[in-house]
C-alpha positions as CSV (number, residue, x, y, z in Angstrom):
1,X,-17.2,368.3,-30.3
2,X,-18.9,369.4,-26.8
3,X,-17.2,368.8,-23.5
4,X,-18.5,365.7,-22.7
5,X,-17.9,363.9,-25.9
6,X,-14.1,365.5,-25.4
7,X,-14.1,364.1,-21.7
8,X,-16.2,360.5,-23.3
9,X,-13.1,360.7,-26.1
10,X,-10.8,361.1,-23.4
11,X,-12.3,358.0,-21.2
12,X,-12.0,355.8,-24.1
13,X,-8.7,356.3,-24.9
14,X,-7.6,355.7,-21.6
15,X,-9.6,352.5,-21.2
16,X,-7.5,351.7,-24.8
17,X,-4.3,352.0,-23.0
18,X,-5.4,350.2,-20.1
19,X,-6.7,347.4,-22.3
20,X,-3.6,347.0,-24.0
21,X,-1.5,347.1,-20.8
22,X,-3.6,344.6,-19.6
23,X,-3.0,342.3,-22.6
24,X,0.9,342.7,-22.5
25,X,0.8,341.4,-18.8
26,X,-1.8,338.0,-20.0
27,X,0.6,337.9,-22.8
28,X,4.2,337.8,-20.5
29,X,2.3,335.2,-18.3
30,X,1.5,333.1,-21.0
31,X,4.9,333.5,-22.7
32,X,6.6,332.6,-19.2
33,X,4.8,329.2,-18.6
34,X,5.6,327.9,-22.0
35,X,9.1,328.4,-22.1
36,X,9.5,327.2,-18.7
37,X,7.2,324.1,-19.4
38,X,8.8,323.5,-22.8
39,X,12.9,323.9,-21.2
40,X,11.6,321.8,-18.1
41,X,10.2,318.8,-20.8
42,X,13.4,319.3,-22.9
43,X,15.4,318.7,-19.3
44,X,13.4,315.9,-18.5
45,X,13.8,314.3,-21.6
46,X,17.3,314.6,-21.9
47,X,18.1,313.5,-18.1
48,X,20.0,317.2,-17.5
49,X,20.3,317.9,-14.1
50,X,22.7,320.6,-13.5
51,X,22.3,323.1,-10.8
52,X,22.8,326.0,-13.4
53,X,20.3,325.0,-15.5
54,X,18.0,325.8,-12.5
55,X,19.6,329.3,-12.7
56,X,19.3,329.5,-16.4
57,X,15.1,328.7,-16.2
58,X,15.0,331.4,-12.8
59,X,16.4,333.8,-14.3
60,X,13.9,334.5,-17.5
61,X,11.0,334.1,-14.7
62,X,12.7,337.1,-12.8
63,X,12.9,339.3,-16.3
64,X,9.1,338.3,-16.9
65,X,8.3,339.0,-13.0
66,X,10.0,342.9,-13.9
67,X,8.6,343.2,-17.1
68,X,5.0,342.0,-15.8
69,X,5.4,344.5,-12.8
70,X,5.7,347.1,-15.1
71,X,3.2,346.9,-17.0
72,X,0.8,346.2,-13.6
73,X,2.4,349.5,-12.6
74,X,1.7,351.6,-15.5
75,X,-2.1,350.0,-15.8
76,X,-2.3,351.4,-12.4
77,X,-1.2,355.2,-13.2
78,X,-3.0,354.8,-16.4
79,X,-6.4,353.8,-14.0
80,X,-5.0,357.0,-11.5
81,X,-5.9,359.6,-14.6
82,X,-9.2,357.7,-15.9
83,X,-10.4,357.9,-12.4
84,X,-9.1,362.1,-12.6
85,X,-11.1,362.1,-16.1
86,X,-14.3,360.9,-15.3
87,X,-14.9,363.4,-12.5
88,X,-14.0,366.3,-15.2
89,X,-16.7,368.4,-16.8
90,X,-13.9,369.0,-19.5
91,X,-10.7,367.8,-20.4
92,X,-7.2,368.7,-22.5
93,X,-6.8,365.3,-23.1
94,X,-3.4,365.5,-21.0
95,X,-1.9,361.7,-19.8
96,X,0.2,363.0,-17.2
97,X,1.4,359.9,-15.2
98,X,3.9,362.1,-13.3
99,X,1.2,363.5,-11.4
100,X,-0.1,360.2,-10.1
101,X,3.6,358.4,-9.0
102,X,3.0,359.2,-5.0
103,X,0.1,357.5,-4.6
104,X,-0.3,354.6,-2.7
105,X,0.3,351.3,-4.7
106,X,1.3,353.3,-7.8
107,X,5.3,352.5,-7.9
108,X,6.7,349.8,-9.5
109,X,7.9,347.9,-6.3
110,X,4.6,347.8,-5.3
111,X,3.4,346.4,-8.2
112,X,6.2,343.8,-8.9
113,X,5.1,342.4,-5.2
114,X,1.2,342.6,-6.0
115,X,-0.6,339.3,-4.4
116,X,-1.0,338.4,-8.1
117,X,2.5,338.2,-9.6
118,X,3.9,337.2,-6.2
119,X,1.6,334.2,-6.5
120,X,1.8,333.6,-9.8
121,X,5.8,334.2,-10.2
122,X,6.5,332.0,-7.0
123,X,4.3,329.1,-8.0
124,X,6.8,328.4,-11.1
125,X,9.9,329.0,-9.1
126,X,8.2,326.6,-7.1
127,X,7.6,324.2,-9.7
128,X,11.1,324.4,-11.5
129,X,12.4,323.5,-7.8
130,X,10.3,320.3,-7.1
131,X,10.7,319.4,-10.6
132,X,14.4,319.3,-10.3
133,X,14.6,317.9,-7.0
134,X,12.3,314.5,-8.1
135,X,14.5,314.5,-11.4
């Protein structure tokens, strides 16, 4: 294998793990929605309206809003060293995410408060609110 296969190797892996982290965040969105939808339609149907079951749906969309940050924050080291790769001439095929935690927008506050979750989080915190407030 010459260098630039190796560094082409090493590109394509990383664009694998990106991929994937990128999936698990769709994936935790799309998980989040349904149970809320599905514990919100089971509420309405039912005529529960306690104040703790407003904690009990919050709650999960906090875990997701953590989980979902952390995977936004790895994608974002794992982009840090795809970035380092590409401008290689040759590469050890080393992932070292350590090197790349300083940067600007690369810790996991930042990423849990990303315009994207923070949109996307707050509009169903939103939602279980006005829901429970017409109800």
């Amino acid at each position: 294998m010459d260098v630039t296969e190796k560094v082409i190797k090493h590109l394509e892996m990383t664009q694998a793990v990106i991929n994937r982290l990128g999936n698990n965040s769709f994936l935790l969105k799309g998980w989040s929605m349904t149970i809320i939808v599905t514990a919100m339609v089971l509420i309405a149907r039912y005529d529960l309206q306690n104040p703790c079951i407003i904690l009990s749906l919050i709650l999960p969309i906090l875990g997701f809003w953590i989980l979902d940050g952390y995977f936004l924050w790895k994608e974002r080291l794992f982009r840090e060293i795809y970035d380092d790769v590409r401008c290689q001439s040759d590469t050890d095929f080393k992932m070292d995410l350590l090197k790349h935690k300083n940067k600007p927008k690369c810790s996991w506050i930042s990423a849990m408060f990303s315009v994207t979750l923070i949109i996307f989080y707050s509009v169903e915190i939103v939602l279980i609110v006005v829901v429970f407030s017409i109800l």
